[in-house]
SEVO-714549 format. One record per residue (C-alpha): residue in three letters; x negated, y, z negated. Coordinates in pm, whole numbers, padded with zeros to 5 digits, always signed. Layout:
<rs>
alaXYZ
...
</rs>
This chain:
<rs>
unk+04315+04584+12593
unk+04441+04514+12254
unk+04776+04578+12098
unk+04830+04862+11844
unk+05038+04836+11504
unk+05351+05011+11452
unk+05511+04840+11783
unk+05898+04963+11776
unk+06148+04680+11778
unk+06421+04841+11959
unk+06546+04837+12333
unk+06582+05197+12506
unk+06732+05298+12818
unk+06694+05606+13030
unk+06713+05736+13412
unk+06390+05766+13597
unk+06468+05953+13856
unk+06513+06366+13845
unk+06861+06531+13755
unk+07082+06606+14002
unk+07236+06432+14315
unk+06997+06205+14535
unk+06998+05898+14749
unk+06985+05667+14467
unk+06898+05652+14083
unk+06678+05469+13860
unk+06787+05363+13552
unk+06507+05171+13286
unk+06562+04974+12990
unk+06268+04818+12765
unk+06223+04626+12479
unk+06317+04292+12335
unk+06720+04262+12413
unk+06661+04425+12749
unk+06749+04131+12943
unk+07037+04022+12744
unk+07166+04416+12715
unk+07155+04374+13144
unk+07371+04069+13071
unk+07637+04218+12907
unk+07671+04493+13178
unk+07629+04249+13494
unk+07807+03944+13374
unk+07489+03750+13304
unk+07318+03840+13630
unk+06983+03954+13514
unk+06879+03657+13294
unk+06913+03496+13653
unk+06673+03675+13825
unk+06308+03588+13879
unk+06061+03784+13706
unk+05939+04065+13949
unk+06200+03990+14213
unk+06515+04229+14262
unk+06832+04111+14342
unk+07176+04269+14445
unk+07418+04295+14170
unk+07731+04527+14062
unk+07758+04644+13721
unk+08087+04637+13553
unk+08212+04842+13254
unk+08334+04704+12937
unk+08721+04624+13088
unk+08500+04417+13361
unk+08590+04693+13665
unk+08263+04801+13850
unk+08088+05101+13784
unk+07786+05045+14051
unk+07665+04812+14215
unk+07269+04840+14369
unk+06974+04664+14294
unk+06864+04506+13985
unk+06457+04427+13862
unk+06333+04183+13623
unk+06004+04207+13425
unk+05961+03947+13159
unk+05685+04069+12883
unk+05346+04065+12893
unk+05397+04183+13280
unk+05560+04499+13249
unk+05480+04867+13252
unk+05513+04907+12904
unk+05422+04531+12806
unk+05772+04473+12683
unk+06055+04273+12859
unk+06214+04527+13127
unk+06523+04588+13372
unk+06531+04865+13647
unk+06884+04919+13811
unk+06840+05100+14131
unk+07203+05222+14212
unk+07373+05505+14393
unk+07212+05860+14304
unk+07518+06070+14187
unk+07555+06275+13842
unk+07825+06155+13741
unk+07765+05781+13859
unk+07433+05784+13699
unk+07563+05933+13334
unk+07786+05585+13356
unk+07563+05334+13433
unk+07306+05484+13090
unk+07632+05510+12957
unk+07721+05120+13007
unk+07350+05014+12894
unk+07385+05210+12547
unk+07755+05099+12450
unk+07587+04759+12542
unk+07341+04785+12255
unk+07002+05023+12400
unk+06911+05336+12214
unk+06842+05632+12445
unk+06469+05645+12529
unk+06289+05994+12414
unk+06052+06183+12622
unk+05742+05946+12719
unk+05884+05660+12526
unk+05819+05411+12783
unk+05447+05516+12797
unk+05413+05517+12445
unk+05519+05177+12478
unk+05260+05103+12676
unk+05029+05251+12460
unk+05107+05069+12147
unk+05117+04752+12341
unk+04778+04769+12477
unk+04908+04826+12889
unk+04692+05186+12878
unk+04465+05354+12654
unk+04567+05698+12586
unk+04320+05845+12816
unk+04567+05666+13079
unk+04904+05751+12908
unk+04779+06157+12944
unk+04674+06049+13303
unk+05067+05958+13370
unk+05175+06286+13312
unk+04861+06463+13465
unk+04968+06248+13803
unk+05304+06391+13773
unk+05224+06713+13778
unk+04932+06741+14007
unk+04944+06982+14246
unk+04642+06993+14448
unk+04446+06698+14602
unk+04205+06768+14369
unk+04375+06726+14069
unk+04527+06443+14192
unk+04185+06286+14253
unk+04088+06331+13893
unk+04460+06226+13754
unk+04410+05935+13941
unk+04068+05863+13807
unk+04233+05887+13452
unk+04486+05673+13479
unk+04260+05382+13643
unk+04047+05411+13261
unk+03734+05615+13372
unk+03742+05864+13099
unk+03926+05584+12835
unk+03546+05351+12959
unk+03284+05611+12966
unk+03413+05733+12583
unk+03457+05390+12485
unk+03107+05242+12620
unk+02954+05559+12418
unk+03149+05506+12119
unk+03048+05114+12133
unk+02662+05201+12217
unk+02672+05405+11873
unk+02879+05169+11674
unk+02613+04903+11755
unk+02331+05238+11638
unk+02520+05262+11326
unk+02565+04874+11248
unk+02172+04798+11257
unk+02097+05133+11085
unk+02393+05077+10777
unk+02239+04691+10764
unk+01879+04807+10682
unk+02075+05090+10412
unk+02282+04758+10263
unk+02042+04509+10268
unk+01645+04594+10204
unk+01555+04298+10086
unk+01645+04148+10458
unk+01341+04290+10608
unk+01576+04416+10878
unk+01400+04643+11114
unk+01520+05014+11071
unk+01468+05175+11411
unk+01441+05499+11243
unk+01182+05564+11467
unk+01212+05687+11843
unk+01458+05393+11972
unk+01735+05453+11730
unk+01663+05905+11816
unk+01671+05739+12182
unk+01985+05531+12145
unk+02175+05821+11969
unk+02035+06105+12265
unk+02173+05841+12509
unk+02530+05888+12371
unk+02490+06280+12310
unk+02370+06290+12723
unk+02739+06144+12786
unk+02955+06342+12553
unk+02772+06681+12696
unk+02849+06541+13065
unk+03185+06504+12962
unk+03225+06832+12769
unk+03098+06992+13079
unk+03436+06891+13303
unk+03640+07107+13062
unk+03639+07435+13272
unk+03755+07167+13573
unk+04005+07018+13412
unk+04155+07320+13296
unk+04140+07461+13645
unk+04284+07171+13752
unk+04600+07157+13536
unk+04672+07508+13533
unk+04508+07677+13829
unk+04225+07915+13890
unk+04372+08244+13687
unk+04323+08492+13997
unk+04408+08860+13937
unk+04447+09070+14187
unk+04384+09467+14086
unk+04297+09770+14207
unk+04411+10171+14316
unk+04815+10186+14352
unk+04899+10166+14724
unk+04602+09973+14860
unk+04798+09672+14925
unk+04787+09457+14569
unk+05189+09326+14562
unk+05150+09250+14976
unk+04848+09054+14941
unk+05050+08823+14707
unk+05319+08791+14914
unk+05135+08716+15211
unk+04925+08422+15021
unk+05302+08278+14883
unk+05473+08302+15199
unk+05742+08508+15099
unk+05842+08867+14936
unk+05764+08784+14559
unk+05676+09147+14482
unk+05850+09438+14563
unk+05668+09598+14837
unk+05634+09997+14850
unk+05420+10345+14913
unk+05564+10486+14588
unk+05269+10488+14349
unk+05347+10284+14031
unk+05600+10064+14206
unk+05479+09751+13991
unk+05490+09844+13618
unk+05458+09426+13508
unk+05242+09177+13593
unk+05364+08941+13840
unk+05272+08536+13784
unk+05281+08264+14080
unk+05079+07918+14182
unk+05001+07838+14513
unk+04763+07606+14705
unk+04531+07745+14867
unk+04338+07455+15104
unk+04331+07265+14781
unk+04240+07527+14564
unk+04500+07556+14245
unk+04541+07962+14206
unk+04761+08101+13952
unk+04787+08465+14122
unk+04871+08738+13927
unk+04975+09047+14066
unk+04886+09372+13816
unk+04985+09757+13846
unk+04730+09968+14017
unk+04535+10127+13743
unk+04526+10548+13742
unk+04566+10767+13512
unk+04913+10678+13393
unk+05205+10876+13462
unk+05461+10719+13171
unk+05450+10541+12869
unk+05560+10282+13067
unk+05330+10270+13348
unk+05057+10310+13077
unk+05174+09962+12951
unk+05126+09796+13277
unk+04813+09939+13308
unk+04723+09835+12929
unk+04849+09448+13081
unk+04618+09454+13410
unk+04339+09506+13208
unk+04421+09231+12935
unk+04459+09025+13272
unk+04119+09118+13381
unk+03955+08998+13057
unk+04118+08636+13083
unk+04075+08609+13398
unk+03884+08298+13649
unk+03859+08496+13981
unk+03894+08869+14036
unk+04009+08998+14375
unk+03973+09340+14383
unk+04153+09520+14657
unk+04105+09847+14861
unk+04201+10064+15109
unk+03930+09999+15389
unk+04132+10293+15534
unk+04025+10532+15314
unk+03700+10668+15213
unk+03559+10428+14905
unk+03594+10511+14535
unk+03387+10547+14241
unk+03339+10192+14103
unk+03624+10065+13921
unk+03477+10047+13524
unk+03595+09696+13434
unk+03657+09541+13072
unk+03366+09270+13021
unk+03461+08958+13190
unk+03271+08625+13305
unk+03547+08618+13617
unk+03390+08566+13948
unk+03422+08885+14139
unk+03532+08923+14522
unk+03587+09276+14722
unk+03882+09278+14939
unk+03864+09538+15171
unk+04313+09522+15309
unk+04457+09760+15600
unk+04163+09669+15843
unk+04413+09754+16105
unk+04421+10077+16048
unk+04055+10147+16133
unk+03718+10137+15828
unk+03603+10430+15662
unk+03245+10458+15780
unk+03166+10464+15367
unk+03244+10120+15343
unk+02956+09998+15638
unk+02726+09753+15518
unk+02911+09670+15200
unk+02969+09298+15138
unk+03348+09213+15124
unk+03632+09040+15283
unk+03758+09226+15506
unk+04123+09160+15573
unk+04502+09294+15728
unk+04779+09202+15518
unk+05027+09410+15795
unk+04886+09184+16087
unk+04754+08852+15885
unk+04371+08840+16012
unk+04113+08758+15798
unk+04270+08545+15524
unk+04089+08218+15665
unk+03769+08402+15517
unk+03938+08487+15228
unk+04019+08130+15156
unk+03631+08072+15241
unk+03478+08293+15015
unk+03727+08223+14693
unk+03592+07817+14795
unk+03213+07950+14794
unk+03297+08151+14450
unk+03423+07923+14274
unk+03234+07573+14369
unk+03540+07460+14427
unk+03546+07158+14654
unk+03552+06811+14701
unk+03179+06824+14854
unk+03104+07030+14529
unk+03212+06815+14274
unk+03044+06532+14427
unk+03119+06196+14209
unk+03314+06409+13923
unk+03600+06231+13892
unk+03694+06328+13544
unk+03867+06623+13409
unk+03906+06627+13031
unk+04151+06845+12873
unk+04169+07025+12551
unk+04247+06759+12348
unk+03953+06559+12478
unk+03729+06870+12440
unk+03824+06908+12060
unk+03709+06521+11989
unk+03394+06590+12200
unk+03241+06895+12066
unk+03370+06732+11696
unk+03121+06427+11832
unk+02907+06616+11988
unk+02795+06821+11636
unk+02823+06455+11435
unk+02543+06367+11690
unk+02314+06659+11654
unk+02338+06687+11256
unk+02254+06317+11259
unk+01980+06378+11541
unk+01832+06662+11287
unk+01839+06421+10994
unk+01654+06118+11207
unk+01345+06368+11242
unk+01345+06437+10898
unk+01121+06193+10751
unk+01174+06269+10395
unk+01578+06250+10468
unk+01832+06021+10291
unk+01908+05793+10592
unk+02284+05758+10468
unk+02336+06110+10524
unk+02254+06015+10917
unk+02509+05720+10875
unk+02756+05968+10761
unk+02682+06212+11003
unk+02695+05873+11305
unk+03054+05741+11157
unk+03214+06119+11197
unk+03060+06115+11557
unk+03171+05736+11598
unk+03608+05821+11500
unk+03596+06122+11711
unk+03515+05967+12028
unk+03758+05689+11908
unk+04028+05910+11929
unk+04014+05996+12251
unk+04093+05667+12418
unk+04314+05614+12085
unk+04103+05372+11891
unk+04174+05553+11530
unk+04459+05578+11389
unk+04661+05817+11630
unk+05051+05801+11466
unk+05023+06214+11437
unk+04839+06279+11764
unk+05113+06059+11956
unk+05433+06277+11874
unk+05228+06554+12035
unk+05142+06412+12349
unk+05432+06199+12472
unk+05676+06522+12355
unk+05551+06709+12651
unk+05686+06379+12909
unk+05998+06352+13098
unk+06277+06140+12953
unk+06285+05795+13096
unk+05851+05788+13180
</rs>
């Protein structure tokens, strides 16, 4: 993987691990006086130490007393994380301790690392693509097997090859066909006919593939947007706090009780849901209650999944009139404990007791079925692109399809096709980061922890 421009000269230092007290800490430095910055604050232990091998050492503060003392990491450049010479201090996990030890490393001469500097690192020196470098931070935060499957994927270069391979497939397209533009008189064969239509369809088959994952991966990084909605009183706020575990919502047989929608994730059996809990819609009482209302039914409209609960009690309603929505749709028929309303026989639903806990193993089933949502169903899809990957792609994806227009044009300028090929050709280049990305960097490594 080749090494980008721009490569900063400086050594930063940060702690790895999370905030707060722990077993131990992590503390990272990178860049060119790494080792020799670890000098200063060990007495000339780590230039010592083997590359890749740890080794026990105390570090000492500038009047030579010890701060820490723990273990201490070498990683001599090329063969380091972010392809720069590295030191890792592993030492005792305390605030306080920990705020030293970063302390001793920048009076020693490091700059203090900003958020995803060390991956950016990486980035610029050709360790990951930045397909990978957003798979780092999508492994992070992964919350479901699922998503950790496709985070995983990521980060080993899946997406960063298959966008690469197509760019490369029509960078060799637009080559021949800009050779026969440049050079006539070379009797260079034009495949203007059906191989070069075939070579450029070939490349438009893998950006729609791709393009297709985006519902996934959005799914998968910020859950399945369930709403939950229905009548006041039918049991909206205790289904969610039966699927969390504990009392989220304030439970009640006042009418109204929730005026605000209510926002939580859980996993359900590997399923990311973002539940939201909405106020039962009626004919409004208050202003206020008319805003909650107003809410559900903004809800509604963005919604993945709709769970629509009633009283299986009581006898059934008039259909609910919903706002239009794509959102699958289940019926969940609560307070089967109490006996079913011979009007609901017959009528397809999940039929449930939130005041005993039966039936939410079926619940689980059918919000599986509706949604596709499985390992079995997703078969070999191992990659999840997100929005910025989506942007590039549909920006490569119309490139492709003017240029595809053009091609069966025979009275068409063939440059206009060429033009059409090299917008196609830098927008698949910046997704793995093979244009010039300075801009597009800032935005994606902001969003890392400090210290990754």
């Amino acid at each position: 993987m080749e090494a980008r421009s721009a490569i900063p000269r400086t050594t930063i230092a940060a702690v790895a691990t999370p905030l707060g007290a722990g077993a131990v800490s992590l503390v990272r430095l990178s860049g060119p006086d790494a080792i020799a910055i670890a000098d200063l604050a060990t007495a000339g232990k780590a230039s010592s130490v083997m590359p890749r091998t740890t080794r026990y050492c105390e570090l000492i503060d500038a009047s030579g007393q010890v701060l820490d003392d723990g273990l201490m990491t070498v990683f001599r450049a090329p063969h380091s994380y972010t392809g720069e010479d590295s030191v890792e201090f592993t030492g005792h996990g305390g605030i306080l301790i920990t705020r030293e030890v970063l302390g001793r490393f920048l009076a020693c001469g490091a700059a203090a690392a900003g958020p995803g500097e060390f991956t950016q690192r990486a980035f610029l020196n050709g360790k990951l693509d930045l397909t990978q470098a957003e798979g780092v931070m999508d492994l992070i935060s992964a919350q479901t097997r699922l998503s950790l499957r496709a985070a995983r994927s990521q980060l080993e270069g899946t997406l960063g090859r298959r966008t690469t391979e197509a760019r490369d497939e029509l960078l060799e397209t637009l080559a021949h066909l800009e050779a026969w533009i440049d050079f006539p008189e070379e009797g260079i064969d034009p495949q203007t006919g059906s191989l070069l239509r075939a070579r450029v369809t070939a490349v438009l088959k893998v950006v729609d593939s791709l393009l297709a994952t985006a519902d996934q991966g959005r799914i998968l990084r910020e859950g399945v947007r369930t709403v939950i909605f229905g009548e006041p009183n039918v049991g909206k706020s205790s289904l969610l706090n039966c699927l969390l575990g504990f009392e989220r919502a304030i439970v009640s047989d006042i009418a109204g009780t929730t005026r605000d929608t209510i926002e939580e994730i859980i996993n359900l059996n590997g399923i990311p849901l973002r539940l939201v809990d909405t106020a039962g819609v009626r004919e409004a009482a208050d202003r206020i209650e008319a805003e909650g209302i107003q809410r559900t039914v903004r809800q509604i409209e963005a919604a993945d999944l709709l769970l629509e609960i009633a009283d299986a009690s009581q006898a059934r309603p008039s259909a609910a009139v919903l706002p239009a929505t794509d959102a699958k749709h289940l019926l969940v028929l609560n307070k089967t404990d109490l006996g079913e309303h011979a009007s609901w026989a017959g009528l397809p639903a999940i039929r449930l007791s939130c005041a005993s806990g039966d039936g939410f193993e079926n619940l689980s089933t059918a919000i599986r079925h509706a949604l596709h949502f499985s390992e079995s169903d997703w078969g070999e899809h191992a990659v999840a692109i997100n929005a910025r990957h989506q942007a590039s792609l549909a920006l490569a994806r119309t490139g492709l399809l003017a240029a595809l227009e053009l091609l069966d044009d025979q009275n068409s300028d063939a440059e206009l096709a060429a033009i059409d090929l090299r917008e196609a050709l830098d927008a698949l280049g910046e997704i793995p980061g093979r244009v010039d990305t300075e801009d597009l960097l800032g935005v994606i490594f902001s969003s890392f922890c400090i210290g990754k």
